[in-house]
C-alpha positions in Angstrom: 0.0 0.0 0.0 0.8 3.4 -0.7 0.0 5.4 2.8 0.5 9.3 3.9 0.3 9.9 7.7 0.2 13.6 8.1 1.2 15.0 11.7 2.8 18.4 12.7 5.0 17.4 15.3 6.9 13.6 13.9 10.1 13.4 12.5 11.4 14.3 15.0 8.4 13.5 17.6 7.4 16.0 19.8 5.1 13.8 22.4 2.7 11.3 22.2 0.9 11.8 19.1 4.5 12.4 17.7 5.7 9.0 19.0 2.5 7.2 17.9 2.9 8.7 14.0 6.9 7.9 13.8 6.3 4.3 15.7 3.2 3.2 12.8 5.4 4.9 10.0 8.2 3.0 10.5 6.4 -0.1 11.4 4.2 0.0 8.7 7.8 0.7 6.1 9.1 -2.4 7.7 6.2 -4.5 6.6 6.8 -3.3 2.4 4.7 -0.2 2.7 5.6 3.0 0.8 5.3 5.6 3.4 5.2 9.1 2.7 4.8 11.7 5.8 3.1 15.0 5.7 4.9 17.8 8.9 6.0 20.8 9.9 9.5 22.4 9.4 11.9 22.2 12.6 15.3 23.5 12.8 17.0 20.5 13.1 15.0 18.6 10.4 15.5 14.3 10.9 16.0 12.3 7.8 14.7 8.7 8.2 15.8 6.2 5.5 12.9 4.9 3.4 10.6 7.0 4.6 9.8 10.0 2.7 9.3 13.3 4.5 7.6 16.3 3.3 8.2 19.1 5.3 5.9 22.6 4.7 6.7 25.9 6.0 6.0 26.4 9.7 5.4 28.6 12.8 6.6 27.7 15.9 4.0 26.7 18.8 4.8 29.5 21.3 3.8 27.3 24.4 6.0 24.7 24.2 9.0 23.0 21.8 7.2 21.7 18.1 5.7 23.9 15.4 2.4 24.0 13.0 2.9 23.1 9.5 1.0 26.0 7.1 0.9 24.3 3.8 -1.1 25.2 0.6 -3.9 22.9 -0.7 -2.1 22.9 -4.0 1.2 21.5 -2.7 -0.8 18.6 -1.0 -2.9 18.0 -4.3 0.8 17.8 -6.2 2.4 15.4 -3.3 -0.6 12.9 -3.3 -1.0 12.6 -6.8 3.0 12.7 -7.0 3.2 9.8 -4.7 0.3 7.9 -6.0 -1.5 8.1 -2.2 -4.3 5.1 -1.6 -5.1 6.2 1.6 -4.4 9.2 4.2 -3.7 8.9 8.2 -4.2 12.4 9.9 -3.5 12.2 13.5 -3.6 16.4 14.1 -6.8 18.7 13.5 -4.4 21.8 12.8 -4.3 23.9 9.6 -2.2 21.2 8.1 -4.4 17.8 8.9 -7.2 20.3 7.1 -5.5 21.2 4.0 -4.3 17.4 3.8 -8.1 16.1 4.7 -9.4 18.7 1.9 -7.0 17.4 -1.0 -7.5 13.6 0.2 -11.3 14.4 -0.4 -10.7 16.3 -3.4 -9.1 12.9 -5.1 -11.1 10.6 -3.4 -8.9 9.3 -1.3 -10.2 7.7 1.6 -8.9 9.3 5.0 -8.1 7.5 8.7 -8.8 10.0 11.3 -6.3 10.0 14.4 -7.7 11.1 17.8 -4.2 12.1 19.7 -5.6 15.8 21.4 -7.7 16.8 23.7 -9.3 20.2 24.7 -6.8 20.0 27.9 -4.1 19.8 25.5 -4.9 23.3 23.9 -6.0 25.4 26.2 -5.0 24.3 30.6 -7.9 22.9 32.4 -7.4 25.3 35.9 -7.1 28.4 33.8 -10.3 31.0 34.7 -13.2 30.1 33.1 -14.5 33.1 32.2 -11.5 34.3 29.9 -11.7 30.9 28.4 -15.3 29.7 28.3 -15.4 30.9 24.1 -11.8 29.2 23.1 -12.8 26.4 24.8 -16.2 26.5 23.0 -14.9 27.3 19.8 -11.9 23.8 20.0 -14.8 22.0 21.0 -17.1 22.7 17.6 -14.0 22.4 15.9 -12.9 18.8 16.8 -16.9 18.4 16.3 -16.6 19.4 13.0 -13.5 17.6 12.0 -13.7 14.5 13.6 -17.0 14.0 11.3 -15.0 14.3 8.3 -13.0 11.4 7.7 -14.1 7.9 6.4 -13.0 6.2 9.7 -11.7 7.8 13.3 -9.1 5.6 15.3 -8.6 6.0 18.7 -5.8 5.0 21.2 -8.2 3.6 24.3 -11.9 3.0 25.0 -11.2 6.1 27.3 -10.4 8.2 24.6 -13.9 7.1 22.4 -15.7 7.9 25.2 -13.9 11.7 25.3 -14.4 11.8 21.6 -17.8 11.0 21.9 -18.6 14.1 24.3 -17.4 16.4 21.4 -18.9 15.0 18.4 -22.0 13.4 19.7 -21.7 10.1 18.1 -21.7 6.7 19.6 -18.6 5.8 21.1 -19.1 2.1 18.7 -18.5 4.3 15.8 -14.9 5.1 16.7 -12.0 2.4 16.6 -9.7 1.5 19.4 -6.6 0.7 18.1 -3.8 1.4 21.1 -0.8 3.4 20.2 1.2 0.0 20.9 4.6 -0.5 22.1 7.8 -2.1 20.5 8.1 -4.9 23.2 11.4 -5.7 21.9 13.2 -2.3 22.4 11.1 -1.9 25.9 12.4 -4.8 27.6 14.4 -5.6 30.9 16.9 -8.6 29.3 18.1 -5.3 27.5 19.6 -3.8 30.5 23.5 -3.7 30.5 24.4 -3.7 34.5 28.0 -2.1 33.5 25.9 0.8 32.1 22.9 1.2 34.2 25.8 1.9 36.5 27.3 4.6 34.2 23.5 5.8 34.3 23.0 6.2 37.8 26.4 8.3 38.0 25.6 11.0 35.5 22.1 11.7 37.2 23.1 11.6 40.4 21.4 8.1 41.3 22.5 6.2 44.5 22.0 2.6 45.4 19.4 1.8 47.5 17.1 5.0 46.7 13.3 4.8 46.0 12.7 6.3 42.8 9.1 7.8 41.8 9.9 8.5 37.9 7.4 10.7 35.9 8.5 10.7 31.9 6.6 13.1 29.6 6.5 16.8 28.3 6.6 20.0 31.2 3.2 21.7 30.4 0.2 22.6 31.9 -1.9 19.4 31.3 0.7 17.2 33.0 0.0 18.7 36.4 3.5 18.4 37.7 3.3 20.7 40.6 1.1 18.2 42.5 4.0 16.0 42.5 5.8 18.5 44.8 2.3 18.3 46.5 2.9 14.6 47.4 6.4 14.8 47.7 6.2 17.4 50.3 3.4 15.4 52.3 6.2 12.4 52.3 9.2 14.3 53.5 7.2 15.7 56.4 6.1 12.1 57.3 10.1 11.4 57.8 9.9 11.5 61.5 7.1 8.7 61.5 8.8 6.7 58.7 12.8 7.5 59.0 13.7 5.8 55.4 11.2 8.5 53.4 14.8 10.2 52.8 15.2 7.4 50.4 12.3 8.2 48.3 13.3 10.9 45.3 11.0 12.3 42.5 13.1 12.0 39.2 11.0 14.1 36.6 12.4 13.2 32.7 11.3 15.9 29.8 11.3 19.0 28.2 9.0 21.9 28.4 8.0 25.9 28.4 7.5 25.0 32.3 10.5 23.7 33.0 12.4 26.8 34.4 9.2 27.4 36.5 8.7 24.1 38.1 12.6 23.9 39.0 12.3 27.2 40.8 8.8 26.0 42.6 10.7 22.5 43.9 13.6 24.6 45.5 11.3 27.1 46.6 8.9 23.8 48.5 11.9 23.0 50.0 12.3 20.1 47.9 15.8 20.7 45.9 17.3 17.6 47.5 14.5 15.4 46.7 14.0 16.0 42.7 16.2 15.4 40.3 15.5 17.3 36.8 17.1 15.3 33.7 15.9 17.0 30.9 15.4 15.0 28.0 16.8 12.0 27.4 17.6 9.7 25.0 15.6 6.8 23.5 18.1 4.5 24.1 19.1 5.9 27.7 15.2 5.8 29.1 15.3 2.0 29.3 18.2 2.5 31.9 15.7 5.7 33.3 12.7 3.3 34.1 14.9 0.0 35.3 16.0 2.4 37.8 13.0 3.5 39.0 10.4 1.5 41.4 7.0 3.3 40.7 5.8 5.4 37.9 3.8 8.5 38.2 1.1 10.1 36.2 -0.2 13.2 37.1 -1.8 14.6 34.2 -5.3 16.3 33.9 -5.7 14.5 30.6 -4.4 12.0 28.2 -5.8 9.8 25.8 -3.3 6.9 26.5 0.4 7.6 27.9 2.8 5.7 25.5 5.2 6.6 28.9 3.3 5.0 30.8 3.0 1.9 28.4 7.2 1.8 28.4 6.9 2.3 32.7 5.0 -0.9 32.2 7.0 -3.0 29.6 10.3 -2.0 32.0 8.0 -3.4 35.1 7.2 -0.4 37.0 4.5 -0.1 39.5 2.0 2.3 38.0 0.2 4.9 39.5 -1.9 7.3 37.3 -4.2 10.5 38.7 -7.9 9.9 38.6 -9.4 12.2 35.8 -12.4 12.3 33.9 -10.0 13.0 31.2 -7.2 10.8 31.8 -7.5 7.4 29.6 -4.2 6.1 31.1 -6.5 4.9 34.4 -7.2 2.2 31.9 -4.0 1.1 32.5 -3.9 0.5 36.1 -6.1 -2.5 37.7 -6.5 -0.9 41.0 -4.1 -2.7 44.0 -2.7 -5.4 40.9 0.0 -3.6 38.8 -0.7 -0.3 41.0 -3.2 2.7 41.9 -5.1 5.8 40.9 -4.9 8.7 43.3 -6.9 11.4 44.4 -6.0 14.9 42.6 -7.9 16.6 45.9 -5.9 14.8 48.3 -2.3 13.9 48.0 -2.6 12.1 50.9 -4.3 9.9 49.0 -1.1 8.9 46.7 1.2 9.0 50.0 -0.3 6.4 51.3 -0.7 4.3 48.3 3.6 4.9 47.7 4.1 4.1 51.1 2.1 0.7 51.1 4.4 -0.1 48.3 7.9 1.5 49.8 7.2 -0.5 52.9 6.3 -3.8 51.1 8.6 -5.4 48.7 7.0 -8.9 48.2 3.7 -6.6 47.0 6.2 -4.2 44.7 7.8 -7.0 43.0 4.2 -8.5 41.6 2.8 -5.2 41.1 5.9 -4.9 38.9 5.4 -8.5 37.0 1.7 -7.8 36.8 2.6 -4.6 34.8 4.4 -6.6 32.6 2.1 -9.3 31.7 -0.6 -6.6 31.1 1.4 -4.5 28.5 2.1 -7.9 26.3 -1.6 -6.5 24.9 0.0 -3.3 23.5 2.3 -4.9 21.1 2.9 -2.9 18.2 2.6 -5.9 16.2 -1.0 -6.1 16.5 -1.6 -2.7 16.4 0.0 -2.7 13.0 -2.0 -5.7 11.7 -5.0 -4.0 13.1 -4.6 -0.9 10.9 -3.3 -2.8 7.9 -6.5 -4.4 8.1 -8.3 -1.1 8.3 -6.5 0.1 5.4 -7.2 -2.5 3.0 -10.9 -2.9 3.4 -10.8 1.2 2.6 -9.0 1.0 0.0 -10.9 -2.0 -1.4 -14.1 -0.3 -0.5 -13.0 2.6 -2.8 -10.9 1.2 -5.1 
């Protein structure tokens, strides 16, 4: 097949929709596929062998690293008919997934919706209402409109159809789930080289012995990282009744606009000892980031999956997500088996979830395995078949 995926922020991938579009184009190019991708124009612009890249004039996203493709309808028109297109993957509702769903329609090409955003994503949840209430509106309608268009929306988690369904009105049966999947190969413990986990734990300032509470995943408002200093602030003042809390640090991995901010806000909580801030790091680095860490923590306001927390999983963390009525990653968590949810009113609540777990190895090491066993049904294998199969009946269907 001859397929397009057409995202702003792949190649190099700037979070999770990112991730999801580079992961099912190169999958998919593995399997004999032509792949051709549709994106925006960063500074440092990745070439990937085999795939070919089309990259439009841009404008950077002023709220955070990525950038918004602006491309003309007659440049798409040339590129689809050009690369002989059979079918069309958009996975962003931005100027660019327009102008790509308009010229897919215009040639009859059938289109594959992605649902990878929320509202949450665009404009913060906390923010005032009032200042907000038409924005919010107007995203809402928008998504509405858009999601409506295509000849077949995917999305990442029965979560996220049920999200969807609020802004389009449709059932949540006429939406497929097909999960952003995980490359259970690269995401495996057996990978771990002891000689340089070691070498790891050196340049970040990890000792032997410490309990680490990892959170992986882009600094912006949606992510919700200052209640982490909320909980980790309730722990250190519980040191008295529990002595070995000293052990416990927060090790927070990404890049973001808020990153400057939420440094400054962990010094200033009287926390600098406690977090470590690693910036980004390195695919091949983060399986060394989660072996090291005993729980994962999520949390965000809203997400539609958490690839993260899919990779905390495949590396055998206990997993602890926030409980949102916009955060699909609960689906993750089977309450007290691989780990919790917690309270976003009370961080009490997650202290004494981490603390049943600090204090309790036997329980930490098959919450761990149970993590494991669970993500073995998020192989990108499947997910691949799943849309290959989606694919062809289009194409047949059209053809």
């Amino acid at each position: 097949m001859r397929i397009c995926f057409v995202s702003d922020q792949s190649f190099p991938p700037r979070g999770g929709e990112g991730i999801s579009t580079q992961n099912f184009s190169l999958g998919l190019r593995k399997k004999g596929h032509r792949v051709v991708v549709l994106t925006s124009k960063p500074k440092d612009p990745l070439v990937i062998e085999k795939i070919k890249i089309y990259r439009f004039p841009s404008i950077p996203i002023f709220w955070g690293k990525g950038y918004f493709g602006i491309p003309l309808l007659k440049d798409i028109l040339f590129i689809l008919k050009k690369e002989k297109i059979e079918i069309v993957q958009i996975n962003t509702a931005t100027y660019l997934g327009w102008q790509a769903l308009k010229g897919a329609k215009k040639m009859r090409i059938p289109v594959v919706l992605g649902f990878h955003a929320q509202i949450e994503n665009v404009i913060p949840p906390y923010f005032p209402s009032l200042p907000f209430t038409f924005p919010r509106k107007v995203v809402r309608n928008w998504f509405s409109y858009f999601y409506q268009k295509g000849d077949l929306v995917i999305v990442p988690s029965h979560f996220a159809a049920k999200i969807l369904q609020k802004y389009t009105h449709n059932s949540s049966e006429a939406f497929t789930v097909i999960s952003n999947g995980l490359d259970l190969k690269k995401f495996n413990p057996q990978r771990i080289n002891q000689k340089r986990k070691e070498e790891f734990k050196r340049k970040y300032s990890l000792k032997d012995g410490e309990f680490i509470i990892l959170y992986v995943g882009r600094l912006t408002y949606e992510k919700n990282i200052p209640y982490l200093f909320k909980i980790m602030k309730s722990l250190k003042e519980r040191r008295r009744e529990f002595p070995g809390i000293n052990r416990i640090k927060l090790v927070i991995v990404g890049e973001g606009f808020l990153k400057n901010q939420l440094k400054k806000k962990g010094e200033k909580t009287g926390l600098k000892e406690n977090i470590i801030f690693t910036g980004f790091i390195r695919e091949e680095d983060l399986l060394y980031t989660y072996d090291c860490a005993d729980i994962f923590i999520l949390p965000s306001f809203a997400e539609l999956q958490s690839i993260s927390t899919l990779e905390a999983m495949a590396m055998k963390n206990v997993i602890m997500v926030a409980k949102s009525t916009e955060n699909a990653a609960q689906e993750l968590v089977k309450e007290g088996v691989n780990g919790y949810t917690f309270s976003l009113e009370n961080p009490e609540d997650a202290v004494e979830k981490i603390l049943k777990i600090f204090h309790n190895e036997k329980l930490k090491k098959q919450m761990q395995e149970e993590s494991f066993k669970m993500v073995q049904e998020h192989n990108m294998k499947e997910s691949i078949l799943k849309l290959e199969e989606i694919y062809q009946k289009l194409i047949g269907r059209t053809g």
